[in-house]
C-alpha atoms as an extended CHARMM CRD file, in Angstrom:
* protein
*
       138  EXT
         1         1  UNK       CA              7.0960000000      -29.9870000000       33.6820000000  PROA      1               0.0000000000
         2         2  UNK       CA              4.8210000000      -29.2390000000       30.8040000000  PROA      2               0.0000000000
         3         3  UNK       CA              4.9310000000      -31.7530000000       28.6320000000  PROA      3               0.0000000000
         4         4  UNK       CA              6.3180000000      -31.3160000000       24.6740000000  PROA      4               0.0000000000
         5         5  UNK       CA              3.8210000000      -33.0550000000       21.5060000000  PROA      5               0.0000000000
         6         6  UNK       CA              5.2480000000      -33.7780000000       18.2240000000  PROA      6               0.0000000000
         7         7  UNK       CA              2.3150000000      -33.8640000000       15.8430000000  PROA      7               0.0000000000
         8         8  UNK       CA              4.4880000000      -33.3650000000       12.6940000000  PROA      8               0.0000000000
         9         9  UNK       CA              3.2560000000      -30.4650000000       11.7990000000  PROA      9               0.0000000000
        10        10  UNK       CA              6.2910000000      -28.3640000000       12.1640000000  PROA      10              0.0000000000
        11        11  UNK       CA              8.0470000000      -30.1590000000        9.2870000000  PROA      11              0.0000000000
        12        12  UNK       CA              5.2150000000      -30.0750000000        6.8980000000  PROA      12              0.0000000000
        13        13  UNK       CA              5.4170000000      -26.2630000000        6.2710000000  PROA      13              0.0000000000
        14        14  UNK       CA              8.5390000000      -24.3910000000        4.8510000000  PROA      14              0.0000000000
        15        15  UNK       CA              9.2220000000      -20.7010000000        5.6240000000  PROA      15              0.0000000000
        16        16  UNK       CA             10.6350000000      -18.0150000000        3.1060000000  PROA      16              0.0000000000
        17        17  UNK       CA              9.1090000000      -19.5280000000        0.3120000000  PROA      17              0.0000000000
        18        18  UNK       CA              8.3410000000      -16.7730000000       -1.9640000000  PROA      18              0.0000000000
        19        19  UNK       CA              4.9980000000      -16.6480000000       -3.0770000000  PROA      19              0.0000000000
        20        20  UNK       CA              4.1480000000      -15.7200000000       -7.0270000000  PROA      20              0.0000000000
        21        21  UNK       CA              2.6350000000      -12.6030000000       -8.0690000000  PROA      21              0.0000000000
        22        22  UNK       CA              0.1630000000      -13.3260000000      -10.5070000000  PROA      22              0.0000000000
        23        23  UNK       CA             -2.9180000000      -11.8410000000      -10.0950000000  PROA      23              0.0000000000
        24        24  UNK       CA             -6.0470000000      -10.6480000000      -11.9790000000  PROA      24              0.0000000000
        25        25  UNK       CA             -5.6440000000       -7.3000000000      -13.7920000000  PROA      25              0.0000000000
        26        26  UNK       CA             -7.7260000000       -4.8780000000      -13.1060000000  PROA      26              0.0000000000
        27        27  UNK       CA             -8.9130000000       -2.4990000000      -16.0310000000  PROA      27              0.0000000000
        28        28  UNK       CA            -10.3480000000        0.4220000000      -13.3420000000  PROA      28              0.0000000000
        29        29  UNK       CA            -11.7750000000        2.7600000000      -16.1050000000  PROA      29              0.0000000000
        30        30  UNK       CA            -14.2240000000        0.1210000000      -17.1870000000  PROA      30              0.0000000000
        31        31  UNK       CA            -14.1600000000       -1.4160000000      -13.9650000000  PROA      31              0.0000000000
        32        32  UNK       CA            -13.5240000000       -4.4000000000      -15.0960000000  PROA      32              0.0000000000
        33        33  UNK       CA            -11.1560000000       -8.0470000000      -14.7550000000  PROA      33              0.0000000000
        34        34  UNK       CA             -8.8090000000       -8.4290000000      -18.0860000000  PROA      34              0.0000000000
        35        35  UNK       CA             -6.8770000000      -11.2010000000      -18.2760000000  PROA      35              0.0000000000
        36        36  UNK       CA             -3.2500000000      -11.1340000000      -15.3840000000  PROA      36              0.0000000000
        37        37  UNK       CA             -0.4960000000       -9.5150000000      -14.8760000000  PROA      37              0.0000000000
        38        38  UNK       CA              2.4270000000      -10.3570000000      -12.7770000000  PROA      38              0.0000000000
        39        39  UNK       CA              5.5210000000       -8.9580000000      -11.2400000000  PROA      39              0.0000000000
        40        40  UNK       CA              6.2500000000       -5.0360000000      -11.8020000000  PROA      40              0.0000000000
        41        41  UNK       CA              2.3240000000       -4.7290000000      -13.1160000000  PROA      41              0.0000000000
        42        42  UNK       CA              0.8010000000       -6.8130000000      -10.5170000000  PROA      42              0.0000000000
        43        43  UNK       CA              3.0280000000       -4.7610000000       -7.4570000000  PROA      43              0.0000000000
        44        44  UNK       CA              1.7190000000       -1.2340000000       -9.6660000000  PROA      44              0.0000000000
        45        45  UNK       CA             -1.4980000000       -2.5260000000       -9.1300000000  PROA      45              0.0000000000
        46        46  UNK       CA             -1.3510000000       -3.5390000000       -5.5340000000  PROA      46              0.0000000000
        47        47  UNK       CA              0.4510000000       -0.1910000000       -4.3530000000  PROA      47              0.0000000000
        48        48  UNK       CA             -2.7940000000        1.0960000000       -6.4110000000  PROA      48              0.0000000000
        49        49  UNK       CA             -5.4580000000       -0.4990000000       -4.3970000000  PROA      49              0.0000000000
        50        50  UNK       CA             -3.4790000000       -0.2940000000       -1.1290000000  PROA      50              0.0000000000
        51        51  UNK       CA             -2.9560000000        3.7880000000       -1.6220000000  PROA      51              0.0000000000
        52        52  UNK       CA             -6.9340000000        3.5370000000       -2.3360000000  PROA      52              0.0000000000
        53        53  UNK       CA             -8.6510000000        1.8520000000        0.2920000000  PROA      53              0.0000000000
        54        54  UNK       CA             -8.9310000000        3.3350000000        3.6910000000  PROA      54              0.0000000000
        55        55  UNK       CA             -6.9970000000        1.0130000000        6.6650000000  PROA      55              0.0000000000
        56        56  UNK       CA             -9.4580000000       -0.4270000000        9.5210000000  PROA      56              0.0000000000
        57        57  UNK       CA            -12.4580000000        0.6030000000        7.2270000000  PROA      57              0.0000000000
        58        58  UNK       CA            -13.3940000000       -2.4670000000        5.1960000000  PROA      58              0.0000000000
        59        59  UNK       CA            -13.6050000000       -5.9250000000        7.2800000000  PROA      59              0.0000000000
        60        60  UNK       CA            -12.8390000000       -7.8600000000        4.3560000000  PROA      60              0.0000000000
        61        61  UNK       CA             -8.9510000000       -6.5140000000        4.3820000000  PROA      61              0.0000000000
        62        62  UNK       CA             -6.5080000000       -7.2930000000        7.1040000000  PROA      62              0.0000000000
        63        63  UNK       CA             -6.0220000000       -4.0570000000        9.6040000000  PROA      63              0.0000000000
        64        64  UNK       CA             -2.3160000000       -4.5020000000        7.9270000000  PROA      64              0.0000000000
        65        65  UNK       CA             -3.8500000000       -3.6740000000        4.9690000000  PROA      65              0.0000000000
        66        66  UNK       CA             -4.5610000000        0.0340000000        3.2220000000  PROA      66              0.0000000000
        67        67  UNK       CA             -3.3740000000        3.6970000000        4.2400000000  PROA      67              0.0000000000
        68        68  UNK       CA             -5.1340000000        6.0360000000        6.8410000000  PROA      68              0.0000000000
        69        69  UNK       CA             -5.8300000000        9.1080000000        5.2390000000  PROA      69              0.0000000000
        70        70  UNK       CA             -9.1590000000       10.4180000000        6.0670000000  PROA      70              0.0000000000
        71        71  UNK       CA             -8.3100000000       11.6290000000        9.5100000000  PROA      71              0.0000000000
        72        72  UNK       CA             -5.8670000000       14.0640000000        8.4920000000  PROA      72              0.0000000000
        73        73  UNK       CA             -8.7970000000       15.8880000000        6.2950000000  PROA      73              0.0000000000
        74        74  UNK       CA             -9.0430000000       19.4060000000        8.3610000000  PROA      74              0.0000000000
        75        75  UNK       CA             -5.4740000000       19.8490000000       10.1770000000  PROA      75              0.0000000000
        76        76  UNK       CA             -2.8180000000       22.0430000000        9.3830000000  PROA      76              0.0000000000
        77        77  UNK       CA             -0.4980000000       21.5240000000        6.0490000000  PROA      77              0.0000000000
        78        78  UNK       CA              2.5840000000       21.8500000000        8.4300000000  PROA      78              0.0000000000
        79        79  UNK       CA              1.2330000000       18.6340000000       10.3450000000  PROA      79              0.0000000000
        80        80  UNK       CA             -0.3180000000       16.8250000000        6.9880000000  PROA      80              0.0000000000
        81        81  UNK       CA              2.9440000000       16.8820000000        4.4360000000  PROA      81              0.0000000000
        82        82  UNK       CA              5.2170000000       14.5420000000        7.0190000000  PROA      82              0.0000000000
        83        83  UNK       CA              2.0320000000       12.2800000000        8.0800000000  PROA      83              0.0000000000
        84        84  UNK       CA              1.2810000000       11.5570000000        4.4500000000  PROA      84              0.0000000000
        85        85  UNK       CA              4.9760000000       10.5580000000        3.9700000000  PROA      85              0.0000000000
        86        86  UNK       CA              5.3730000000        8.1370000000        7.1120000000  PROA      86              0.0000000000
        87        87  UNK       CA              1.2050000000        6.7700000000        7.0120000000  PROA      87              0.0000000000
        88        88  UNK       CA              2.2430000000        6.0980000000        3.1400000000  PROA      88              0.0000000000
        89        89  UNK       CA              5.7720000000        4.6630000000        3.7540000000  PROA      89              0.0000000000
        90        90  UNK       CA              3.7800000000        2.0840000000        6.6320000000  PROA      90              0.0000000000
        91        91  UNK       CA              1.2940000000        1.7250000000        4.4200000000  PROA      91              0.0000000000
        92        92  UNK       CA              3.9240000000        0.1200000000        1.1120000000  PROA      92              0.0000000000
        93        93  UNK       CA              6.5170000000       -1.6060000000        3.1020000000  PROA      93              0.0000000000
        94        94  UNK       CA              3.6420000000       -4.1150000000        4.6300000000  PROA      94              0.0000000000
        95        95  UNK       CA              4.2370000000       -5.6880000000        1.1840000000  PROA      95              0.0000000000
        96        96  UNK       CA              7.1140000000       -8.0080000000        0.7010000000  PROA      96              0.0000000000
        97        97  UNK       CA              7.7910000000       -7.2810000000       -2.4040000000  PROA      97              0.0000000000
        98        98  UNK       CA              8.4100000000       -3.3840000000       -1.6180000000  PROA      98              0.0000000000
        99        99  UNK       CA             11.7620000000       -2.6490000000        0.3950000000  PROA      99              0.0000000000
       100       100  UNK       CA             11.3350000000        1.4320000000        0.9570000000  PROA      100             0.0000000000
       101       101  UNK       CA              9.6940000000        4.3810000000       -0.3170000000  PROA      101             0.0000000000
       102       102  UNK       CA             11.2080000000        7.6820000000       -0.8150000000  PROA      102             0.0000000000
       103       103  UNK       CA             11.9500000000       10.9380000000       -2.7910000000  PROA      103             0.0000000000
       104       104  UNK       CA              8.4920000000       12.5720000000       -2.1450000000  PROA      104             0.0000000000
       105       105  UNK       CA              7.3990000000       15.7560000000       -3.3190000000  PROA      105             0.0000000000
       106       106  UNK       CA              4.2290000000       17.7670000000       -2.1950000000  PROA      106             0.0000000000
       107       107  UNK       CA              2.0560000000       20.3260000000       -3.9540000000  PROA      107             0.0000000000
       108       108  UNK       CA             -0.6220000000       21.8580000000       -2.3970000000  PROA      108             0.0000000000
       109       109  UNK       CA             -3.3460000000       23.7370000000       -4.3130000000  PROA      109             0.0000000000
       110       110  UNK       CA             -6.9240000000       24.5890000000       -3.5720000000  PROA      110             0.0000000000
       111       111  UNK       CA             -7.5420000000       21.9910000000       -0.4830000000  PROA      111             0.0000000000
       112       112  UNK       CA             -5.4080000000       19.0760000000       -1.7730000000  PROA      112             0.0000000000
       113       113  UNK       CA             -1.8760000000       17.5660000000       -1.9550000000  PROA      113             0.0000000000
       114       114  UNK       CA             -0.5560000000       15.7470000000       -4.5080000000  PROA      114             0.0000000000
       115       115  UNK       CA              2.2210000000       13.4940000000       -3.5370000000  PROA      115             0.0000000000
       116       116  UNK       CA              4.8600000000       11.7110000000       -5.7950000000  PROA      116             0.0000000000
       117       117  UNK       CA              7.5540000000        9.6420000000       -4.5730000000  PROA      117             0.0000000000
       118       118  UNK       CA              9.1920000000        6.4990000000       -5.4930000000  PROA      118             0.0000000000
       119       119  UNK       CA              8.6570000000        3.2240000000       -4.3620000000  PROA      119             0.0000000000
       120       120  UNK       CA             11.6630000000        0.9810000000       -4.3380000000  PROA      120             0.0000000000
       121       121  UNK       CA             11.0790000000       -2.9720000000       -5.2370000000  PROA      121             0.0000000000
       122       122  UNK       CA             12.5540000000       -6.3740000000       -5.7490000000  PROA      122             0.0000000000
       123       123  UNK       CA             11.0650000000       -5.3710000000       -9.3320000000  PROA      123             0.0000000000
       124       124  UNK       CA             13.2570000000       -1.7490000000       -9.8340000000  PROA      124             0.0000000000
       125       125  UNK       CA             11.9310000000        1.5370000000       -9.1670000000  PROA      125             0.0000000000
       126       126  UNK       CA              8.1990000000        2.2770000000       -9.4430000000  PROA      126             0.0000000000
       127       127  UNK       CA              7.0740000000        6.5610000000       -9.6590000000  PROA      127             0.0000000000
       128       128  UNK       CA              3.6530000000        6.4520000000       -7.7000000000  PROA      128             0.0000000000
       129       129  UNK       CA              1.3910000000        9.1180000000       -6.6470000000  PROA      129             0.0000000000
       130       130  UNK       CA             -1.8560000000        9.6110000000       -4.5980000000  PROA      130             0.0000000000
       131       131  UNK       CA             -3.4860000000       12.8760000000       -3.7040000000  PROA      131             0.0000000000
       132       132  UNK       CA             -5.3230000000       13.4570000000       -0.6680000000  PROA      132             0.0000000000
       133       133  UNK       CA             -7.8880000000       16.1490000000        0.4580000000  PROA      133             0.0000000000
       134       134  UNK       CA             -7.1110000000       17.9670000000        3.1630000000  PROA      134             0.0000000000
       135       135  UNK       CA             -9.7030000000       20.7000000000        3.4660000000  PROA      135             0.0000000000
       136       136  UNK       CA            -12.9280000000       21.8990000000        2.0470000000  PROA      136             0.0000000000
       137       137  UNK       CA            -12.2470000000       24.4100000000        0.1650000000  PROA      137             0.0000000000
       138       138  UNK       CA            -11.2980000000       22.6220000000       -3.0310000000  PROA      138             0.0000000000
């Protein structure tokens, strides 16, 4: 028989409490903090640093955290349209806030693709795009 504690702990924390999101704003062309922003800015800003910073890379971010993109520099466009659409997809529904992304559209030219799509949010629809280098000849 293994035996059962009751510390109290359990009833001290309450789950599905949704957490605000206010954050710092980030002004990235002076690369510099400006004041907050919250809700539909603050998500636009978070699918902008998670489309930005390269998953399993940085041990300050979770390994939840970011997109893998640089592997795919190098392979074949036939192979690299669908993996940007699912690694992206994993990449925006690890936030809470985000429900699904769809409707993407591709265009290659001189070594990169450009991918839009839209991600879809407790907030409304969001357009987003990231482009990603897949060769060196641009």
């Amino acid at each position: 028989m293994i035996p059962e504690v009751n510390d109290g702990l359990t009833m001290d924390f309450e789950e599905g409490i949704e957490q605000p999101s206010k954050t710092y704003k980030m002004n990235t062309v002076k690369n510099r903090i400006v004041g907050f922003i919250d809700e539909i800015e603050a998500l636009k800003q978070a699918i902008f640093l998670i489309l930005n910073i390269e998953r399993y890379d940085y041990i300050i971010y979770s390994w939840n955290y970011g997109v893998e993109l640089k592997d795919l520099f190098g392979m074949p466009i036939t192979y690299v349209l669908p993996e940007i659409k699912r690694r992206v997809t994993e990449a925006l529904v690890q936030d809470d806030r985000i429900d699904s992304v769809d409707t993407f559209k591709f265009v290659v030219n001189k070594g990169k693709v450009l991918a839009t799509f839209t991600v879809h949010s407790i907030y409304g629809e969001i357009e987003a795009e990231k482009e990603v280098m897949v060769n060196a000849a641009a």
